[in-house]
MMTF fields as JSON, N, C-alpha, C and O atoms, coordinates in Angstrom:
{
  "mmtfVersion": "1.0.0",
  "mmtfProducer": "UNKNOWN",
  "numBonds": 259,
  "numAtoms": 260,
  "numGroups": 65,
  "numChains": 1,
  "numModels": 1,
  "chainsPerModel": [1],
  "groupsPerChain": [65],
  "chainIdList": ["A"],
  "bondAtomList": [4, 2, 8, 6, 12, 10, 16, 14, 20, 18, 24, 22, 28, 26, 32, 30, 36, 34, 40, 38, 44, 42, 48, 46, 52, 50, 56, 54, 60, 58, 64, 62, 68, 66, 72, 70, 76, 74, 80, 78, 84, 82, 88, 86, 92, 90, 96, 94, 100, 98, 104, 102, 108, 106, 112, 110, 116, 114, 120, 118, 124, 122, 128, 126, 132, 130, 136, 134, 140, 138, 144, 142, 148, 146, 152, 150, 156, 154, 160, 158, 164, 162, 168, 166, 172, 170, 176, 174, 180, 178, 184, 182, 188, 186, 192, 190, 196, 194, 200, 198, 204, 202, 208, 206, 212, 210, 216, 214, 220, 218, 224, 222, 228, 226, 232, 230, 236, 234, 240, 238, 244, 242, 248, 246, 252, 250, 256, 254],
  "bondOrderList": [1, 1, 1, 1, 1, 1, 1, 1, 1, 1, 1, 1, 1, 1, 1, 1, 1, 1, 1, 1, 1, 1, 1, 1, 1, 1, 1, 1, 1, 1, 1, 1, 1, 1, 1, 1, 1, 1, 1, 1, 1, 1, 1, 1, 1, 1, 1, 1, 1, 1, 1, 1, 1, 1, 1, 1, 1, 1, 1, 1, 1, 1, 1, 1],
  "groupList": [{"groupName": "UNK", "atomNameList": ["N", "CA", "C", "O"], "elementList": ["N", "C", "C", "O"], "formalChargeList": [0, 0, 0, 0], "bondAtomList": [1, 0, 2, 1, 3, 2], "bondOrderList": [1, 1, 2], "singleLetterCode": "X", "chemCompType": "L-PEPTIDE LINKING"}],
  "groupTypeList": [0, 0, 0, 0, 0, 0, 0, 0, 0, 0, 0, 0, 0, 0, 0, 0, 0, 0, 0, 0, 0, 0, 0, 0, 0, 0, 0, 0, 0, 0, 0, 0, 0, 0, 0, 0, 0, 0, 0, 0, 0, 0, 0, 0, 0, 0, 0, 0, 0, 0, 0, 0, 0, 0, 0, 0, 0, 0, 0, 0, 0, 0, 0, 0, 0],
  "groupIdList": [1, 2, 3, 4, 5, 6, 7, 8, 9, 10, 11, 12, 13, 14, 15, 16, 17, 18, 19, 20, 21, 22, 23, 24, 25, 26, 27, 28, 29, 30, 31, 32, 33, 34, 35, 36, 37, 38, 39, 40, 41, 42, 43, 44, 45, 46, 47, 48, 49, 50, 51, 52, 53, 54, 55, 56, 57, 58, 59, 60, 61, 62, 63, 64, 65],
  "secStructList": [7, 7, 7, 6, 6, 2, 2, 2, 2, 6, 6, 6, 7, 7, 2, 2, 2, 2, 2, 2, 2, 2, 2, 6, 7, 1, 1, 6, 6, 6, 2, 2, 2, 2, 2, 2, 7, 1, 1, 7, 7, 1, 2, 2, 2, 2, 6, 6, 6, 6, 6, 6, 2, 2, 2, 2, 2, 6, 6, 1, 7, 7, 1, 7, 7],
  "xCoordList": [0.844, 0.0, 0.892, 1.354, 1.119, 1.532, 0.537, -0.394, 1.342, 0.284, 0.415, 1.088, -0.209, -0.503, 0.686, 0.706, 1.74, 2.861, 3.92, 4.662, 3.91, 4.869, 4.936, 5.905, 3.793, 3.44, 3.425, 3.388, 3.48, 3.922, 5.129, 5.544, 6.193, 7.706, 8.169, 9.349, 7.687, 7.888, 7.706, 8.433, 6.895, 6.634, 7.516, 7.054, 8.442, 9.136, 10.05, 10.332, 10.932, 11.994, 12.308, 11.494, 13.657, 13.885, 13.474, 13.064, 13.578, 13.239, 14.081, 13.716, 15.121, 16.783, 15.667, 15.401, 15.301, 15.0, 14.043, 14.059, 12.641, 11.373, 11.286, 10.443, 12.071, 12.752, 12.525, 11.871, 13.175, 13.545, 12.346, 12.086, 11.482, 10.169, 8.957, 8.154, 9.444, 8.142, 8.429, 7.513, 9.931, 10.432, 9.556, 9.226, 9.309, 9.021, 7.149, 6.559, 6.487, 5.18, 4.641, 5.257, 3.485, 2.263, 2.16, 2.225, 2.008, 1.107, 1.868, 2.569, 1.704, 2.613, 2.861, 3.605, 2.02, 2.509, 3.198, 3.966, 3.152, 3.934, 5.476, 6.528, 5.043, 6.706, 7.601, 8.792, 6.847, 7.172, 7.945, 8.654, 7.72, 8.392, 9.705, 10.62, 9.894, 11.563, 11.896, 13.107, 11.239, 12.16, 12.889, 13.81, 11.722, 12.059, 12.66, 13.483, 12.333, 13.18, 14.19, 13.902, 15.698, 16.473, 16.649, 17.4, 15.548, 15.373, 13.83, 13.267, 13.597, 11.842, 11.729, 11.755, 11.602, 11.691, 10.425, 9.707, 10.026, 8.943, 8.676, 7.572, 9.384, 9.085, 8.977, 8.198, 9.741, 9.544, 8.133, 7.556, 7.483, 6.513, 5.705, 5.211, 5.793, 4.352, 4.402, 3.442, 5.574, 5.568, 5.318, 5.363, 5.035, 4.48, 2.91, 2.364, 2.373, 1.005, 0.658, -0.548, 1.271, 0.45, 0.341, -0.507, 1.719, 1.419, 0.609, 0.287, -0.076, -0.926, -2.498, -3.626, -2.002, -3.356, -4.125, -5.331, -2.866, -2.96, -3.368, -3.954, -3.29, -3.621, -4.874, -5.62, -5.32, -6.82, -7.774, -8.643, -7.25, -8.207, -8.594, -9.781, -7.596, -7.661, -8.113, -7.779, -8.689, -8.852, -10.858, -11.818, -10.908, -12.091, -12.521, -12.269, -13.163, -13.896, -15.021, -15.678, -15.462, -16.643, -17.286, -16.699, -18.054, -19.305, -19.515, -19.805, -19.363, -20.055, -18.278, -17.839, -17.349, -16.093, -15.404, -14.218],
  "yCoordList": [-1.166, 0.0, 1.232, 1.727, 1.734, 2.937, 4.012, 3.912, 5.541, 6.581, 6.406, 5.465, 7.283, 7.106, 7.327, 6.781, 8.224, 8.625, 7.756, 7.289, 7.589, 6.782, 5.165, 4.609, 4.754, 3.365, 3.319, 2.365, 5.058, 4.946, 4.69, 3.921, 5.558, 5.474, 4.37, 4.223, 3.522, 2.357, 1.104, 0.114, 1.187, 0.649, -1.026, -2.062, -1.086, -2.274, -2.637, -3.826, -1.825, -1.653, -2.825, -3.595, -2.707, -3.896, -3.515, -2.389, -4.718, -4.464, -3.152, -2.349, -3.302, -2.508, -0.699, 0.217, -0.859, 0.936, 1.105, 1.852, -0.389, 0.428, 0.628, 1.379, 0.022, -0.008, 1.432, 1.935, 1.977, 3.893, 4.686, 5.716, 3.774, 4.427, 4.285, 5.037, 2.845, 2.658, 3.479, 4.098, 3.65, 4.725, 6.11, 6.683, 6.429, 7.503, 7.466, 8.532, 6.398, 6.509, 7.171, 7.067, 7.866, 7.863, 6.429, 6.239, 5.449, 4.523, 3.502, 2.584, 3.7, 2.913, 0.989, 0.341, 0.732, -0.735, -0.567, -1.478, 0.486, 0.05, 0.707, 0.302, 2.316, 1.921, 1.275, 1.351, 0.38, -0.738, -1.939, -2.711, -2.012, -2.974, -2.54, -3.364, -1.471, -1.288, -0.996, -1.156, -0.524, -0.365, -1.608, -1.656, -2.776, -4.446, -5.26, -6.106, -5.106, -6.349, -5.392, -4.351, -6.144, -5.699, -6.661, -6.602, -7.369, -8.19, -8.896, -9.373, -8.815, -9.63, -10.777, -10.69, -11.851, -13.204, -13.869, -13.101, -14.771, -15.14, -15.805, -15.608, -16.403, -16.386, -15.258, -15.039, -14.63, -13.025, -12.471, -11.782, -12.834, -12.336, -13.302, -12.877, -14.569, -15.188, -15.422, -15.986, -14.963, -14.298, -13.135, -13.102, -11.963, -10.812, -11.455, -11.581, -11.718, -12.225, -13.141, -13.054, -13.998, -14.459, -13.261, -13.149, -12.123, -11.074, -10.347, -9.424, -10.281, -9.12, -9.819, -9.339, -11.104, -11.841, -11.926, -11.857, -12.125, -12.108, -10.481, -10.394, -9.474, -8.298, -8.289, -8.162, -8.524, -8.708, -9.047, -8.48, -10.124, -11.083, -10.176, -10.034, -9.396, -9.137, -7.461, -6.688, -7.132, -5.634, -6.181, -5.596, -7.279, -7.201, -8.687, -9.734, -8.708, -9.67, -10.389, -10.023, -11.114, -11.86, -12.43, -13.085, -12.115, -12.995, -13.985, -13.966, -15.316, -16.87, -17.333, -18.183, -16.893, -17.178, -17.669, -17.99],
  "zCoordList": [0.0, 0.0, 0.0, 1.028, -1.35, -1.45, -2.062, -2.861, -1.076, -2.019, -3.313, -3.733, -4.154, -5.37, -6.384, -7.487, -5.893, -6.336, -6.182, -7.047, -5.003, -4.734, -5.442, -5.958, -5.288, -5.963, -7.812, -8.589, -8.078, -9.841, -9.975, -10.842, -8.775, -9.096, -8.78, -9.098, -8.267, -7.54, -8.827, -8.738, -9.786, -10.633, -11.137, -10.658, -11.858, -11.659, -10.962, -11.112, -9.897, -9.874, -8.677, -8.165, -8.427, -7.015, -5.991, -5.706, -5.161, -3.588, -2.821, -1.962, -3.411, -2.515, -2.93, -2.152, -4.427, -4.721, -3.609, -2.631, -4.292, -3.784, -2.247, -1.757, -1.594, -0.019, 0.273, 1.186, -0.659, -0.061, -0.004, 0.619, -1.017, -1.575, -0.066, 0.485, 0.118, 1.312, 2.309, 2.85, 2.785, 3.752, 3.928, 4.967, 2.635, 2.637, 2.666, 2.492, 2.855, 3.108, 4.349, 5.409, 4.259, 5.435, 5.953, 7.168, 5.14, 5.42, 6.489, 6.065, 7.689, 8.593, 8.941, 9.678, 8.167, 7.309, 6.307, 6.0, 5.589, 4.701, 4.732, 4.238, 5.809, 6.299, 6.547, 6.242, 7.314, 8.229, 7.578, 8.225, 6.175, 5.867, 5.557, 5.574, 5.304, 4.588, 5.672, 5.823, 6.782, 8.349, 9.299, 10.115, 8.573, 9.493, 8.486, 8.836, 7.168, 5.815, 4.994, 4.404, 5.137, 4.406, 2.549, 1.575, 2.944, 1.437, 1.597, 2.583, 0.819, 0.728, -0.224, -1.452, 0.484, -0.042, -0.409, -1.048, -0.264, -0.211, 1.168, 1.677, 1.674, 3.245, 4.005, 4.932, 3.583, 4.567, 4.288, 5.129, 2.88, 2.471, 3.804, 4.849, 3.35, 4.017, 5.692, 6.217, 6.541, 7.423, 7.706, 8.936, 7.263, 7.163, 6.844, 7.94, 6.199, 5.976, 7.098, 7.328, 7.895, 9.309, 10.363, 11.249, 9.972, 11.525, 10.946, 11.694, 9.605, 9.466, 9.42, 9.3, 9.569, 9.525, 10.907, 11.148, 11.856, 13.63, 13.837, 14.917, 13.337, 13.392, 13.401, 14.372, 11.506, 11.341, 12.488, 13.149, 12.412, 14.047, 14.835, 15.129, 15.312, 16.267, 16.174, 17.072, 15.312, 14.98, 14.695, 15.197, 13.869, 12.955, 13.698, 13.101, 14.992, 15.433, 15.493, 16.467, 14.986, 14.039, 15.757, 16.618, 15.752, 17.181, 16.532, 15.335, 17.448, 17.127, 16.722, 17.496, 15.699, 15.394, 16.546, 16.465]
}
C-alpha cells in the first residue's frame, strides 16, 4: 500500500530501490516494511502475511467465530 505517487515510481523496480520508496510513506505498514526487511523473499513475504493476519483477528472480530 503505497500513495498514489509513490506506488507509480515504484513501478518495476527492485526491492533494494522500492525499499527507499516505502520509507518515505504515510502509510505505517507500509513503512514498516523497509524499516524491518532488508530483502523480501517469499518467506519473509508469508511471514508478514500471518502477523498481518494475527492483526486482522484481532482488529475485525466476528461474534459466534
Amino acid at each position: 500500500m503505497l500513495e498514489k505517487k509513490l506506488n507509480r515510481d515504484a513501478g518495476n523496480l527492485s526491492y533494494s530501490e522500492k525499499s527507499k520508496l516505502y520509507s518515505q510513506s504515510s502509510v505505517a505498514l507500509s513503512k514498516e516494511i523497509s524499516d524491518t526487511y532488508e530483502t523480501w523473499t517469499e518467506e519473509k513475504i508469508a511471514a508478514r502475511q500471518k502477523e498481518l493476519a494475527k492483526i486482522a483477528k484481532r482488529v475485525w472480530r466476528v461474534e459466534g467465530l
